[in-house]
Each structure stands twice: as C-alpha cells, then as structure tokens.
C-alpha positions as CSV (number, residue, x, y, z in Angstrom):
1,X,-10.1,25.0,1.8
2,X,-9.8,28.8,1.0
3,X,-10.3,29.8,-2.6
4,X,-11.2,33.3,-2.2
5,X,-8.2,34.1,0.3
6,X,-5.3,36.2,-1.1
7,X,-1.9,34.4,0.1
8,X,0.7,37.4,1.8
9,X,3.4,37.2,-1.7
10,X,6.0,38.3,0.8
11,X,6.3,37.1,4.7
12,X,9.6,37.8,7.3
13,X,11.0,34.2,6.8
14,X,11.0,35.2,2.7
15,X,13.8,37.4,3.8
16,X,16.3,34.3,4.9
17,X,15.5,32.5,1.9
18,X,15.9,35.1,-0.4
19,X,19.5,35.4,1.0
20,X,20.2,32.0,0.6
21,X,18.6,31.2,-2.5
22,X,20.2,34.0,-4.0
23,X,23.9,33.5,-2.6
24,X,23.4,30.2,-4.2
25,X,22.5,31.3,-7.6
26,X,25.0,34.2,-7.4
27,X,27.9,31.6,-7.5
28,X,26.6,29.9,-9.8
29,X,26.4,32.7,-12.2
30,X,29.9,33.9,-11.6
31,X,31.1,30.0,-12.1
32,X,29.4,30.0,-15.5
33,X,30.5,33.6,-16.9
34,X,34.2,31.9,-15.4
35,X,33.9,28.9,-17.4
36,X,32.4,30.5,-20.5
37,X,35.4,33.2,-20.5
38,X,38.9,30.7,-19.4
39,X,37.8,27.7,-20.3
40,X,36.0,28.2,-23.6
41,X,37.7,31.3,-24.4
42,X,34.2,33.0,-25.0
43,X,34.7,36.8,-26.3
44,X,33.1,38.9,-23.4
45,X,30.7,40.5,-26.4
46,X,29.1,37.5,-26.5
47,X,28.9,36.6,-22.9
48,X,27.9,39.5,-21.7
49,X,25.8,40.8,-24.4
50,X,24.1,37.6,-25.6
51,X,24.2,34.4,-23.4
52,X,23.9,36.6,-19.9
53,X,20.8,38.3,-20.8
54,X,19.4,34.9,-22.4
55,X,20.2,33.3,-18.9
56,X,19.1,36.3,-16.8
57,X,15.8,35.9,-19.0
58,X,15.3,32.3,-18.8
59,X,16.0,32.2,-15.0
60,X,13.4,35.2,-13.8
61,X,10.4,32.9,-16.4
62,X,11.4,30.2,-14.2
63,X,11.3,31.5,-11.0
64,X,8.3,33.4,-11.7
65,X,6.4,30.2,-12.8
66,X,7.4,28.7,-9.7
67,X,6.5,31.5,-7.5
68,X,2.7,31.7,-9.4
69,X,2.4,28.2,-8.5
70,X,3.3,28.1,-5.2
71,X,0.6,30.9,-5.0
72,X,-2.2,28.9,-6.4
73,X,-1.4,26.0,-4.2
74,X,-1.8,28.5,-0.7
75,X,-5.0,30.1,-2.3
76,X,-6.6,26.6,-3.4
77,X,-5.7,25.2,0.0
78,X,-6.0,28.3,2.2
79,X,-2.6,27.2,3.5
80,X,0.0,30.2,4.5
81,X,3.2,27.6,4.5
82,X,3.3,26.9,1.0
83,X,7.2,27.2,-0.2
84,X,8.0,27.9,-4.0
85,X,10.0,25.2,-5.8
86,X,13.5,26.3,-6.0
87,X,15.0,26.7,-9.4
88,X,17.7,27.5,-11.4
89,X,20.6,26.5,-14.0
90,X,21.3,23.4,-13.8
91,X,24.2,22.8,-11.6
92,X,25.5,19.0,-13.1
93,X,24.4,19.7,-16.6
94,X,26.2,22.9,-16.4
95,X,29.6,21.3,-16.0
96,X,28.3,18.4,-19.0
97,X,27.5,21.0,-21.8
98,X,30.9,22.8,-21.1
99,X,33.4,20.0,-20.8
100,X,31.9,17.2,-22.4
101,X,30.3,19.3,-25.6
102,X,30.7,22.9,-25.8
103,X,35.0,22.5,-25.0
104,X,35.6,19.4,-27.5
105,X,33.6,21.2,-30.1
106,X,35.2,24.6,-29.7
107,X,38.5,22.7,-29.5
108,X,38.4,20.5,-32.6
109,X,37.3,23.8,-34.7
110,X,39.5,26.1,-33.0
111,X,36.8,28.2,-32.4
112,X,34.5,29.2,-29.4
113,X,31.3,30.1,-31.5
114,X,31.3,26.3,-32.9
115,X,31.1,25.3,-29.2
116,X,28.1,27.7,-28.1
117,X,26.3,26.4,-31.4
118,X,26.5,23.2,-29.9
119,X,25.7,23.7,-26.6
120,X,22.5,25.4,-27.8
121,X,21.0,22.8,-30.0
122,X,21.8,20.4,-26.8
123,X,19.5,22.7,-24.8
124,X,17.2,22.8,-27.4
125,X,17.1,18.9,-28.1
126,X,16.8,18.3,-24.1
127,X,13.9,21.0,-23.9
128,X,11.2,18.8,-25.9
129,X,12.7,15.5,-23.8
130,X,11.5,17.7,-20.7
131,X,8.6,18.4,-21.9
132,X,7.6,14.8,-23.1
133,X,8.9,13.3,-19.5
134,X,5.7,13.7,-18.0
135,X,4.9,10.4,-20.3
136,X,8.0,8.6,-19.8
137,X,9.7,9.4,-16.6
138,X,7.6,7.1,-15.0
139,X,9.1,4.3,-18.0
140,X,12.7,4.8,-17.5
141,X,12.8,5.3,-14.0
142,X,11.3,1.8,-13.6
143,X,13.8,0.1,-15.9
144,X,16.9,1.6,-15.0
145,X,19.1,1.2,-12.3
146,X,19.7,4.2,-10.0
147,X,23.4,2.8,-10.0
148,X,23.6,3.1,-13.5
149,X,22.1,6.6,-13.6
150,X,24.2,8.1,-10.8
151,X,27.1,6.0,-12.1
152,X,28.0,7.5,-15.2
153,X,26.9,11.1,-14.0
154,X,29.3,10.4,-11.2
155,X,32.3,9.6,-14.1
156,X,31.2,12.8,-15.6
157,X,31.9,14.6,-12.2
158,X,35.3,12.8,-11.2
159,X,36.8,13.4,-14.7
160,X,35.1,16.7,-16.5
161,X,33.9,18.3,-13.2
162,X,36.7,17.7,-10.6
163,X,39.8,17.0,-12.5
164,X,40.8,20.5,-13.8
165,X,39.3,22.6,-10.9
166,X,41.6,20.4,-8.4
167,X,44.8,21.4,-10.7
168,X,44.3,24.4,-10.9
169,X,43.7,24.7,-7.6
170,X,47.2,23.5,-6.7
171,X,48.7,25.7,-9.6
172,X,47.8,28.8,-7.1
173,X,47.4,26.8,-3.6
174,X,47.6,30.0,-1.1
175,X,44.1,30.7,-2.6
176,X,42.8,27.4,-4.2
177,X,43.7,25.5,-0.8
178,X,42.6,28.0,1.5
179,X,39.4,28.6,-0.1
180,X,38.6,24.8,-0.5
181,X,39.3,24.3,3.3
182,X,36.5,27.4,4.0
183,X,34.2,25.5,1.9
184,X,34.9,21.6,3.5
185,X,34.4,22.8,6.7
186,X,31.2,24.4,6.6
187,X,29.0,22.2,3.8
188,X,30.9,18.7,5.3
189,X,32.0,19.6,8.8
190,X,29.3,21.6,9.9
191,X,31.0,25.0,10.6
192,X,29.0,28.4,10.7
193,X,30.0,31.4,9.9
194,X,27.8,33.7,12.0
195,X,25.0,33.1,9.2
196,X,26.9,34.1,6.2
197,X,27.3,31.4,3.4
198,X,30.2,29.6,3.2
199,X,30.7,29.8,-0.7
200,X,31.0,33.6,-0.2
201,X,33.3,34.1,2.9
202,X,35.9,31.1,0.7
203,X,35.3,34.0,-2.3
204,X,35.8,36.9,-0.2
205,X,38.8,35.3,1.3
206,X,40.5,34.4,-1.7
207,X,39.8,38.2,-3.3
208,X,41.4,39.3,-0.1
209,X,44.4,37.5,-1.1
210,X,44.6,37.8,-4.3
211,X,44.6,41.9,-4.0
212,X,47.3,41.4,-1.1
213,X,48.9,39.4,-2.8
214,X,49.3,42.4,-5.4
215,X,50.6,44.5,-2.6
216,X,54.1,42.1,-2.5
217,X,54.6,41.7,-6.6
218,X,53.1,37.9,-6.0
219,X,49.6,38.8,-8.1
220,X,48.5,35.3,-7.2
221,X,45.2,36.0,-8.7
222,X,45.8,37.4,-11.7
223,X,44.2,40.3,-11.0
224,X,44.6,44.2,-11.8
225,X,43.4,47.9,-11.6
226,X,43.2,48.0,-15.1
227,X,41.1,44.8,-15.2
228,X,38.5,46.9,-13.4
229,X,38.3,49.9,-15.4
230,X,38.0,47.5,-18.3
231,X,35.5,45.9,-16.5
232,X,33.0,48.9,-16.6
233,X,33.2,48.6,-20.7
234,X,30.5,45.6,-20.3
235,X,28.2,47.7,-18.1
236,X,24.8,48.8,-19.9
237,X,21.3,47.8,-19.9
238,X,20.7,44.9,-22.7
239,X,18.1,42.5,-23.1
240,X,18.1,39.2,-24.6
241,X,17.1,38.9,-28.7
242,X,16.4,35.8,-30.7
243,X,18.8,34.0,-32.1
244,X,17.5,31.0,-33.8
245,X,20.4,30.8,-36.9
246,X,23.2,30.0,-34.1
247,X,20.6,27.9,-32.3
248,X,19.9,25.8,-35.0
249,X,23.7,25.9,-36.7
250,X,24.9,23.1,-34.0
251,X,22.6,20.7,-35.8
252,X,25.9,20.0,-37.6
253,X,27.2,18.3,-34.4
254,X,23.7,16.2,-33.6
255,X,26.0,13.2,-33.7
256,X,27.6,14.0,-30.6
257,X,25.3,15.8,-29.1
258,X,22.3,13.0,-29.2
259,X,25.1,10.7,-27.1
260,X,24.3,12.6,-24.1
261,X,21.6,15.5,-24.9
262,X,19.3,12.0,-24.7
263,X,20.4,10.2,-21.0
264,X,20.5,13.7,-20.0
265,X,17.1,14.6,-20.5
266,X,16.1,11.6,-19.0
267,X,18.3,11.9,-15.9
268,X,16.7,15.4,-15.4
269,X,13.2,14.1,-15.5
270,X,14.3,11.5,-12.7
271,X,16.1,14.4,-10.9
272,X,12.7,16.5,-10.8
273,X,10.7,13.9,-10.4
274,X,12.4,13.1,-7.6
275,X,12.4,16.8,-6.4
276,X,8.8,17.2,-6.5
277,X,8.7,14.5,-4.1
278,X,10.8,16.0,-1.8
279,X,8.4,19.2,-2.1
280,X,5.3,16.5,-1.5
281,X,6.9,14.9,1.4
282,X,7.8,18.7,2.8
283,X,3.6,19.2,2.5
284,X,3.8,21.2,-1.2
285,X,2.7,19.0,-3.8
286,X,3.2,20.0,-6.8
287,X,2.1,18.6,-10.7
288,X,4.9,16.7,-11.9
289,X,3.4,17.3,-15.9
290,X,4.2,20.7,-14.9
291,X,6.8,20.9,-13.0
292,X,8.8,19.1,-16.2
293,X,7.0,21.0,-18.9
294,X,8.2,24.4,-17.2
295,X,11.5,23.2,-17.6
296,X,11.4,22.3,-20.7
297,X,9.5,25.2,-22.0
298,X,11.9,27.9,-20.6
299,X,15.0,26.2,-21.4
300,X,13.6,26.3,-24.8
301,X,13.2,30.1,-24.9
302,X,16.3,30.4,-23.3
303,X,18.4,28.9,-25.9
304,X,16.4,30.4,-28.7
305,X,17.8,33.9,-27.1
306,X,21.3,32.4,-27.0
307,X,21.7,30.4,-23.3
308,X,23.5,27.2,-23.2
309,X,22.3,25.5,-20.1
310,X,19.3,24.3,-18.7
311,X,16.9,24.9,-16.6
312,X,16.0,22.8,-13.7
313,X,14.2,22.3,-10.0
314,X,16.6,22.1,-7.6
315,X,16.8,20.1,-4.7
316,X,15.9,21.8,-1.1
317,X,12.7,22.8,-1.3
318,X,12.5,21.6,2.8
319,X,15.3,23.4,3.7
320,X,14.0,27.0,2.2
321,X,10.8,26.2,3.8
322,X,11.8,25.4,6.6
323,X,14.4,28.5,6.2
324,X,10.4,30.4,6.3
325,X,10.4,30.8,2.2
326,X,7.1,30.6,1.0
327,X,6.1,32.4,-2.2
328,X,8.2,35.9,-2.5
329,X,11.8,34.6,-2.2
330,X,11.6,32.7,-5.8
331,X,10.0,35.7,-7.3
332,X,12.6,38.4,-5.9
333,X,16.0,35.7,-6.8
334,X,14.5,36.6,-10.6
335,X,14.3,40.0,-10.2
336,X,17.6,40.0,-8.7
337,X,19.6,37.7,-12.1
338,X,18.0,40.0,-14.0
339,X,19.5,42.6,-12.7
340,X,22.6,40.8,-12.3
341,X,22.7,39.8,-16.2
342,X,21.2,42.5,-17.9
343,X,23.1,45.4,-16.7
344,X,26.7,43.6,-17.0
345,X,27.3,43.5,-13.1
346,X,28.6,40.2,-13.6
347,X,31.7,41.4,-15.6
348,X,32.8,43.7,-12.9
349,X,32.4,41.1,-9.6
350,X,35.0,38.4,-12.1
351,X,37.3,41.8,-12.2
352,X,37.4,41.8,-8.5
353,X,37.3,37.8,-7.9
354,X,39.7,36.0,-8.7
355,X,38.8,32.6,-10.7
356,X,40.9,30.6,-8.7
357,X,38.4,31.3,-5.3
358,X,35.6,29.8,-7.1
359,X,37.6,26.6,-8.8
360,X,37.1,25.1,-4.8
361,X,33.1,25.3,-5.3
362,X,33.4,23.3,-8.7
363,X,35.0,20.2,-6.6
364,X,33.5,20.4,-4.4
365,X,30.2,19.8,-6.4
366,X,31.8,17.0,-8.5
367,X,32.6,15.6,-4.7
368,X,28.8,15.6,-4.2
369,X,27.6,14.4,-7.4
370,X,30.7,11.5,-7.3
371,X,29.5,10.6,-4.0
372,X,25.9,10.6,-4.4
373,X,26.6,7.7,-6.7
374,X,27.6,5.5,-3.5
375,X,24.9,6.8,-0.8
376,X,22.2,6.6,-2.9
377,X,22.2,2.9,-3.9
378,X,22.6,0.1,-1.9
379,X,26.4,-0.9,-1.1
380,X,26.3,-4.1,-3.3
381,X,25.9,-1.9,-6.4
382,X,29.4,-0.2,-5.5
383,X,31.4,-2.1,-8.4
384,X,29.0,-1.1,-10.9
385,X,29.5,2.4,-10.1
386,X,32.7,2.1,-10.2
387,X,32.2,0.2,-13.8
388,X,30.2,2.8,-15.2
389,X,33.2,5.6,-14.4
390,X,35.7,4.0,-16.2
391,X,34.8,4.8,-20.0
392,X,34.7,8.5,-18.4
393,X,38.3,8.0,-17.3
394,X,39.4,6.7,-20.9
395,X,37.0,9.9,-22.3
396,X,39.3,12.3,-20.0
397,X,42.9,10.6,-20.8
398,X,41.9,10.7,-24.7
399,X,41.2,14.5,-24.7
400,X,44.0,15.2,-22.3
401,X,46.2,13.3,-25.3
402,X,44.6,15.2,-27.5
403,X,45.3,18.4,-26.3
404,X,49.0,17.7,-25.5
405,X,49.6,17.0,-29.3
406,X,47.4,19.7,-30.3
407,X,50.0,22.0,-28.1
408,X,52.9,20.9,-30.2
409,X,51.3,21.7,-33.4
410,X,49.8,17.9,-34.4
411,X,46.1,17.8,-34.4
412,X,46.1,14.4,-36.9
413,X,46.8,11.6,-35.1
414,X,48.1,9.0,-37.3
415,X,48.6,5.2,-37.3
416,X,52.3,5.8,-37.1
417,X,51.6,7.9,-33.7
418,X,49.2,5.4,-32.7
419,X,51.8,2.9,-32.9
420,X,54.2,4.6,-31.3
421,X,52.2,5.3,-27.8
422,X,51.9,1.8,-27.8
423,X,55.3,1.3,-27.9
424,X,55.4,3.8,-24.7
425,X,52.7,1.7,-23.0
426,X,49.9,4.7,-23.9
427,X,47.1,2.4,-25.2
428,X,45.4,5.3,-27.7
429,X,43.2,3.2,-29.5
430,X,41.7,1.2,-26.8
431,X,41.4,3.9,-24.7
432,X,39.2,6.1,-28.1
433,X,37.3,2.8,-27.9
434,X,36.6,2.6,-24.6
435,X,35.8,6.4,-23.9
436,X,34.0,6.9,-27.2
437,X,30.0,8.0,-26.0
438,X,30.9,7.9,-22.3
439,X,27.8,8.4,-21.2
440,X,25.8,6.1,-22.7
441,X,28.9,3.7,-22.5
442,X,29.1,4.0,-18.4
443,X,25.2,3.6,-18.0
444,X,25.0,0.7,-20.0
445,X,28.3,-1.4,-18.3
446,X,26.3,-0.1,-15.0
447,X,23.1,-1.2,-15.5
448,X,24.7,-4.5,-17.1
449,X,26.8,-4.7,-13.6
450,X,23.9,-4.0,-11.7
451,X,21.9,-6.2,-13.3
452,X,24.3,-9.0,-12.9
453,X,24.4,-7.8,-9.1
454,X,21.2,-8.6,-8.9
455,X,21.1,-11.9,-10.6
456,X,18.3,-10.4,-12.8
457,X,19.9,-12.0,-15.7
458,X,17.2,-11.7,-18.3
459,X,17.2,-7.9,-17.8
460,X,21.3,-7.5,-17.8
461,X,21.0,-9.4,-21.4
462,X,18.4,-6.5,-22.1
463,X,20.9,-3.9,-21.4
464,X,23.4,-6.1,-23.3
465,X,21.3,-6.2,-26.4
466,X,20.7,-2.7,-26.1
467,X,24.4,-2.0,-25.9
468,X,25.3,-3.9,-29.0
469,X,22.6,-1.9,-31.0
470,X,24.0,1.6,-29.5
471,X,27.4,0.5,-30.5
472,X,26.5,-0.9,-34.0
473,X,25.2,2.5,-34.6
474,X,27.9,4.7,-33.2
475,X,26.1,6.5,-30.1
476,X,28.7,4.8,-27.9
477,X,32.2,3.4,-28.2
478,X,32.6,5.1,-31.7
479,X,34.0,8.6,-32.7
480,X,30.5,9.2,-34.1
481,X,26.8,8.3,-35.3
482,X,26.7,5.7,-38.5
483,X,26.2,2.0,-39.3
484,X,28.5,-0.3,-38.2
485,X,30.9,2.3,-36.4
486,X,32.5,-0.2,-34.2
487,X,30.9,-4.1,-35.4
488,X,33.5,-5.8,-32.8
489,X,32.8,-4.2,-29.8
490,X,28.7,-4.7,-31.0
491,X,29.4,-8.2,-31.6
492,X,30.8,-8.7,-28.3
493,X,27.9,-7.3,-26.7
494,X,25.4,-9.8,-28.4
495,X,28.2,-12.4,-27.0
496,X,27.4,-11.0,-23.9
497,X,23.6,-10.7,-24.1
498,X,23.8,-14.6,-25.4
499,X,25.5,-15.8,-22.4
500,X,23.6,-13.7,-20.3
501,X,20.1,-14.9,-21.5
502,X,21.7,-18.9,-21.1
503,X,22.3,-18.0,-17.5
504,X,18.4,-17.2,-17.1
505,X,17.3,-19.8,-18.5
506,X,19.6,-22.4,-17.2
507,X,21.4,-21.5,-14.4
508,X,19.4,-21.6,-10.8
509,X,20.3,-19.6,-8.0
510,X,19.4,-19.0,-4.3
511,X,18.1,-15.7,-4.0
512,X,20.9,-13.3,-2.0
513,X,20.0,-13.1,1.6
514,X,19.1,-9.4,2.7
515,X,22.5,-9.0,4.7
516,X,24.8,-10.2,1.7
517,X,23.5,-7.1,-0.3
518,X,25.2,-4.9,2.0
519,X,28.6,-6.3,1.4
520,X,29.8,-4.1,-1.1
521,X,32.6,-6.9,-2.4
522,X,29.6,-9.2,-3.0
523,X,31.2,-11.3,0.0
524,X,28.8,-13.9,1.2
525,X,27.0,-14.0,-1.9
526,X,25.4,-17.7,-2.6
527,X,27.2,-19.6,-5.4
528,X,25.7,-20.2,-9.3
529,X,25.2,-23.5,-10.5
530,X,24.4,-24.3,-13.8
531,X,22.4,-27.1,-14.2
C-alpha cells in the first residue's frame, strides 16, 4: 500500500475508453432529446434550455464522483489499474418515465408540461429510495425473486420499450431495417467495424439515406435544409437553474407515480448492487453505501434543475478496464455532456439524424432487457416470467384503446362503449383490471409463480397477501390509489394466499431433483399429495 503516491488521472488506454464510453452516452443523449421532442411533444425551449443543461449537469457530478473515487482507491492501494465506475442515465428507467409516466400523463391532460411534472417528482421520489438502499438492498434482494424482478421490467421492455420503436421502424423500412441489421450483427453476431461502434455506423448509415433519399423526392427521413438553419436557433451557452415549483407540481400525480417510482428504486439498488460486484470481481471494489447514495444524491439535484431521469452505474466496468480505462475516461465523458448539453449541440446532430436511425437502438435494448429476464434465472422460472409480462400487455392494449378513441374525438369512455367492445370480442374492462399498476401487478403474479415453482408455498401465500393489500389499496389492478379500489380482485388474492398457506401446512412434497429445474415446462417435476 501506497498513500502518498499520486495516481497518473490520464494513461493511453483512457483514450479507448473515453471513445467508447462516450459513443455510448452520445446515443443515449440523442435517444432522449428524440423521445422528449416526438413522443412527448416537448417544445424545444424546454428541452434544450431546461432539461438538457439539468442532464448535462447531473451527468458531469456523476462522473466526476466516480472518477474521484476511482482515484482514492489507486492512491490508498498504490494500484495503477484501478477503472472508474461507469455511469450515466439510466438506460431501462429512461424508457419507464417516458412511456409508462411522463406519455400517459401528458396524454390524459393534453399537455407535455403535466408529463415532465411527473416525471420529475418520480426522479425525486426514487432519489431518497437510492439513498436509503444502502439499508435495504440487502432486504429485498433476499426476498424477492430475480424472476419476478426481471419479469415485470422485461413486460416493461416488450410492450413500452419495443413495441413502437419496431413500428415505426417498418413505417420507414429502407432506414429502420437497414439500420437494425447494422446493429444485430455487430452487438449479437459479433461483427466489427474496423473499431468504430456499431450504434454510430447504423446512425451514420441511416443519415446517409435519409439525405439521399432527399436527392430522389423520397425524404424518407423527414429531414430538410431548413431544419438545419432552424437548428442553430437552440445554439448558446446555458446552464441549468432551479426549478423546484415544476419539480414539486407532479406531486398531484403521486398516485401513479408511487406504483412504479417504488419497485423502481428498488430494482435500481439491486442493479448497482449487483454492478459494484462486477467492479469487485474485476479487482475495484468499491462502497456500495456510496455507490447508491451518489446516485441518489445527484439524481436529486438533477431533477431539482429540471431532468427527468435517473442516474445510475452502469454495467461494464470489466470491459472499460480491460478496454485500459482507469481514472480519466469518466472524468473527460462529463466534460464532454457538458459540452454536448449546454451549448445546444444536441439540437443540431437530431437536424442531421434522422429519428428513424436511432428507433433500431431502442429495440434492440428492450431485446436485451426482455431477454435478460430468461438467462438470468434458472429455466424452470420461465412461466413466471412470462406471468409477470402479461399485465404489461393488458397495460399496452388499454392505452393503445385509449388513444384510438382519443383520435376520433372520445376521451370518456362510457359503459355504453364498454359494452359495446365486448360485443366485438375487445374485453376493455378486464383488460383496465388486469393492466392497472403493471408493475407491481407483474412482480407480484411472478414472485407468486416463482414461488409456487419452487414449492416454497409459505412464501408464495406471502406474496399473495401482499397482493391483496396492494390491490385493496389501489397501487395495482386499480386506475388509482384509495381504499377499496378493486375489493374483488383483493379478495381473490386472500383466496389465493388461503389456499396457498393450506398447501404448506398440509400438503408434502418430494423436493425437485436438481435436473427437473432445468425443464422449463416443469416436466418431470414430482407430484403433490395432500395428505
């Protein structure tokens, strides 16, 4: 140990990292400014002059912390291979506060503001469930079932994520197509492109197109000349400023928001903590306290100066490392956002790019995230997963309903329309029932399922009592948070707990045989017998 030795802040291999790291968080800003200006409809004064900046901001604290603690680590240890945690917005939870808050908010009051309100106080409310995880992480990792965790985030990705992107994709093919195909052969199939990241060869490709498309009268992309000159009216130095009225205004939504601002916050402290493990098993440990207090802090200033989404660690510390990060490339991808977001630059590259060319990076994530659901838990938990996706499915089909009326002018919809989808075989009310708190609704039918799985029956009743109370109070299967929102559906659950507690106590079982748990069917699992 070395604690008088100053660590190099910058080495060769900070270079390749810094390129990497920074590609990476360079599509992700453009796919944020994209969904905050087509799919919420955002006015580009506020994009560009308030939530950029607060993003910009919150991004260069993080990566700064990061970088400063990577540094005390190679000066307390006197080790010159320490690697910087890797940090950023939150990739998943990006896609959640758009489509699953910030959208049915700004929707329902016809107005964008409403849904930035919203998405704010989410951050906000997340922000102190960071910075408590350091005390129960640990808690709710124990109890619940990775399955059930991965599960409903995966519904989150196949419906809110995936579905649009994938349309819209195939609304403009020459581009959407061709770019996704760039993008599935390098990150699946394994092709290089002489070093240069895949997600911007698929966006330069599809710019090419778009523009030469222009050349024919086809303007695939939707892109113009003029678009670029007004383009340069966002450029301009600006920095972030408080503002804590619009932060604190979507506390008139906290019904809907606590329905996923909670699992949420607890999924991210299982995702870091798990991060920081990766970092350990790489040879950087880091402390976890402050690892998740970090995040929680500057995501807390962040939406106080107007920024929707949160902060997080990211997974692949091990590959920048082994890349030959170490302290310097976190440091310089701040400096770079902030003068990406701060100066307007963003504005101009959306002129040039069409949105289309970065709608294939979107699937492709909600591929990964759907996926991760099946590789990271053992194959018997496969029809809970699948369980826990289906309230996300009636979730989807509800606002897709929704929106179709809304388009022909009917934004009430009555018992006479209910009555007459039924008629047409469109089941409106079960499907409201069903999708109503989604996420809560798909982790609690996945534990449940896992649970069952498992034959830990005692603890699948748990998860069935703590559906009924959920329910009873409206944070899932309900339009919103009260007493006795939905008393059927919470009846039926203590039903369930009730039979479920009878089978631990009076059924006996052979315990499944190590090979049975890999048939994902449950075939070959040992019969029940109730005594």
């Amino acid at each position: 140990m070395n604690d008088t030795a100053k660590p190099k802040i910058w080495v060769p291999g900070d270079w390749n990292a810094f390129f990497g790291f920074g590609t990476n968080i360079l599509v992700n800003l453009l796919t944020l400014t994209a969904l905050l200006r087509f799919v919420l409809k955002m006015p580009d004064k506020l994009v560009f002059e308030t939530i950029l900046p607060a993003t910009g901001m919150m991004m260069c604290l993080s990566t700064a912390y990061y970088a400063w603690l990577a540094y005390r680590l190679a000066k307390k240890t006197g080790r010159t291979d320490v690697c910087a945690l890797p940090s950023g917005i939150s990739v998943p939870h990006m896609f959640i506060v758009v489509f699953v808050i910030m959208l049915p908010i700004a929707t329902k009051y016809h107005d964008p503001i409403e849904g930035w309100e919203a998405g704010l106080t989410w951050v906000f409310i997340q922000s102190f469930v960071l910075m408590a995880g350091g005390f129960i992480a640990p808690i709710i990792r124990r109890i619940t079932p990775r399955a059930a965790l991965l599960g409903t985030l995966a519904g989150v990705s196949v419906t809110f994520i995936s579905m649009n992107p994938g349309i819209q994709m195939f609304m403009t093919p020459v581009i959407g197509l061709t770019c996704f195909a760039i993008i599935l052969l390098s990150w699946f199939g394994g092709v290089k492109y002489k070093g240069i990241p895949a997600g911007l060869i698929a966006i330069a490709v599809g710019t090419a197109i778009a523009w030469g498309s222009n050349l024919f009268g086809l303007n695939f992309g939707g892109l113009s000349v003029g678009g670029v000159h007004d383009a340069f009216s966002n450029f301009g130095f600006r920095v972030p400023l408080p503002v804590l009225g619009h932060t604190f205004g979507g506390f008139k939504h906290l019904a809907v928001i606590l329905v996923t601002a909670i699992p949420f916050g607890i999924y991210d402290l299982v995702e870091a903590m798990d991060n920081v493990e990766s970092a350990a098993v790489a040879g950087d440990s880091f402390p976890t306290t402050r690892v998740l207090t970090a995040d929680g802090v500057v995501s807390l200033i962040g939406c106080m100066f107007g920024n929707p989404f949160i902060n997080a660690v990211y997974i692949g510390h091990p590959g920048w490392k082994a890349m030959g990060g170490r302290i310097g490339y976190s440091a310089a991808t701040g400096i770079m956002v902030i003068l990406l977001c701060w100066f307007g630059t963003i504005s101009l590259m959306l002129a040039l790019i069409p949105s289309v060319a970065i709608l294939p990076i979107l699937l492709y994530i909600g591929m990964l995230i759907g996926s991760q659901a099946f590789q990271e838990t053992p194959k018997a938990h496969a029809p809970a997963i699948v369980l826990a996706l289906v309230p996300h499915i009636a979730n989807w089909t509800v606002n897709a309903i929704n929106g179709a009326l809304a388009a022909v002018g009917t934004f009430a919809v009555t018992p006479a329309i209910v009555a007459s989808m039924k008629d047409q075989g469109v089941l409106y009310a079960g499907l409201t029932t069903l999708g109503g708190g989604s996420i809560l609704a798909g982790l609690i039918l996945g534990a449940i399922g896992v649970c069952i799985i498992d034959r830990n029956f005692p603890k699948a009743a748990g998860f069935a009592l703590a559906g009924a109370i959920l329910t009873f109070f409206g944070f899932m299967h309900g339009s919103g948070i009260g007493i006795g929102e939905s008393p059927q559906v919470a009846c039926s659950y203590l039903i369930v707990a009730g039979i479920l507690f009878g089978c631990a106590k009076f059924a006996t079982a052979p315990a499944p045989a190590p090979e049975s748990l890999e048939h994902s069917a449950g075939i070959g699992m040992p019969e029940l017998e109730v005594e």
